[in-house]
Each structure stands twice: as structure tokens, then as C-alpha cells.
matplotlib code that plots the C-alpha trace (Angstrom):
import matplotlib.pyplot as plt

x = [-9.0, -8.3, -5.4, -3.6, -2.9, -1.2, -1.9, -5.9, -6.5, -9.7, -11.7, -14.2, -18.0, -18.0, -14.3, -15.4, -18.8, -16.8, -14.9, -17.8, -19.5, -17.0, -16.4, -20.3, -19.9, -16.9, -18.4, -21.7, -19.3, -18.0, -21.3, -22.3, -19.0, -19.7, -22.9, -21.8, -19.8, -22.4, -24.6, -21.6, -21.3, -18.6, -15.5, -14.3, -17.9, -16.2, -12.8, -14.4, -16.2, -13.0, -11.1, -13.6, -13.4, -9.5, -10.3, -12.7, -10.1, -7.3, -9.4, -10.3, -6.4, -6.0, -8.5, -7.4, -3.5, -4.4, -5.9, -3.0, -0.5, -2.4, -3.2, -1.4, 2.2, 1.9, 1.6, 4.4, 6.8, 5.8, 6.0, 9.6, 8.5, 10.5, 10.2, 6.9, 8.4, 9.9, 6.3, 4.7, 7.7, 7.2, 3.4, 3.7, 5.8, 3.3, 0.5, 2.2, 2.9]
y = [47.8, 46.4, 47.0, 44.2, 45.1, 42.1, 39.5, 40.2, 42.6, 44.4, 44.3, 46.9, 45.3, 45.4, 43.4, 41.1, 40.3, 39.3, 37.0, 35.1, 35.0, 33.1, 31.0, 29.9, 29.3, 26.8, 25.2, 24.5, 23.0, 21.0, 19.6, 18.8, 16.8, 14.6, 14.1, 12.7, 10.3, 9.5, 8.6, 6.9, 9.3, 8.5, 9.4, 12.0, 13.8, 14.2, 15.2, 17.7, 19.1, 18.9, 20.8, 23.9, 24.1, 24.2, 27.2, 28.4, 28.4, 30.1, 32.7, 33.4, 33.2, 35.8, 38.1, 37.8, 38.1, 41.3, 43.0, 41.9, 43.2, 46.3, 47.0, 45.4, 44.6, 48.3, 50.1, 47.7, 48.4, 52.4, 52.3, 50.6, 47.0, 45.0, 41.4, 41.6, 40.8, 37.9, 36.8, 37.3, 35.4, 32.6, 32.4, 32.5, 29.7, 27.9, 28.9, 27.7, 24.2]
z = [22.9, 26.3, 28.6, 30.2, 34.3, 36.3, 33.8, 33.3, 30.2, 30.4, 27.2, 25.9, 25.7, 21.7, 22.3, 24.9, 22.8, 19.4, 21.3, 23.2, 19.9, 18.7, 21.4, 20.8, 17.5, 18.5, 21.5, 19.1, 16.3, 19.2, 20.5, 16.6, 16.4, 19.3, 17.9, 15.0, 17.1, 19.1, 16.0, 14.2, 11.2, 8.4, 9.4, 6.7, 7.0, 10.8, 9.6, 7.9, 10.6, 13.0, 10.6, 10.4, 14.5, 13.5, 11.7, 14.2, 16.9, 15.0, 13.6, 17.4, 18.3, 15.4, 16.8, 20.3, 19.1, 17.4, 19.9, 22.8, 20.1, 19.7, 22.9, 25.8, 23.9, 22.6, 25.8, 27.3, 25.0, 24.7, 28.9, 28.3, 29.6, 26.5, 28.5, 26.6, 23.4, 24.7, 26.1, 22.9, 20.7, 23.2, 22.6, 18.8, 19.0, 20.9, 18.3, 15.1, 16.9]

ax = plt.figure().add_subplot(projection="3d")
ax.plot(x, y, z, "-o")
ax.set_aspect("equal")
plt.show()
């Protein structure tokens, strides 16, 4: 689990390569999107295809919620720094937009 320090959280290598995997998988779903564009594919077959890099990103914003929560929000609050609850309310609220 990684530890956030002056607004940079340092992530363990296992932590760090979960993340850029997914990131990959996203940025490839990406490309294949604007190919279908490109090459004038049906619509819905694209709307499809948008929607599973929907998924793709909040399954990544899950991930890297759990570990800030479980890692960076934790040792706030256990070293007495509360204003971190109001930083991670604020950043749900963003999320669920």
C-alpha cells in the first residue's frame, strides 16, 4: 500500500503495475474506438465499446480509491489530520458525477 507525502503517494511495484495494466487496457479500448470512427462503424457497435471504457475507468477509480482510503486517508486520520475526510467526500462527489 502506498503512502501519500505532500500530495505524491508512493506505490509498492505490485500496486503501481495493477494500475498501469489497466491504464493499457483503457488507452487500447481508446485507440480501438477511434478506429471505429475512423472506419465509420455503426454507431451502437461504438456505444457499446464507449461504455466498456466506462467500466474500464471506474473499475480503475475503484482500485485506486481503495488503496488511497486504505493507505493514505488511514494514516491521516490515525496521525490526527481529519481535513482528509473532507478531501475524500469532495472527491467522491466528483466521482459519482
Amino acid at each position: 500500500m502506498g503512502c501519500c507525502d505532500e500530495k505524491k503517494t508512493l506505490r509498492n511495484e505490485e500496486e503501481r503495475k495493477k494500475l498501469i495494466n489497466r491504464l493499457n487496457r483503457i488507452e487500447g479500448q481508446i485507440r480501438g474506438i477511434k478506429g471505429m470512427v475512423e472506419n465509420d462503424a455503426y454507431c451502437n457497435d461504438i456505444l457499446i465499446q464507449s461504455a466498456a471504457v466506462n467500466a474500464a475507468v471506474n473499475a480503475f477509480n475503484r482500485e485506486l480509491l481503495n488503496n488511497h482510503i486504505r493507505g493514505c486517508v488511514k494514516r491521516d486520520i490515525l496521525e490526527g489530520h481529519d481535513e482528509v475526510i473532507d478531501e475524500l467526500l469532495m472527491t467522491m462527489q466528483k466521482l459519482m458525477k
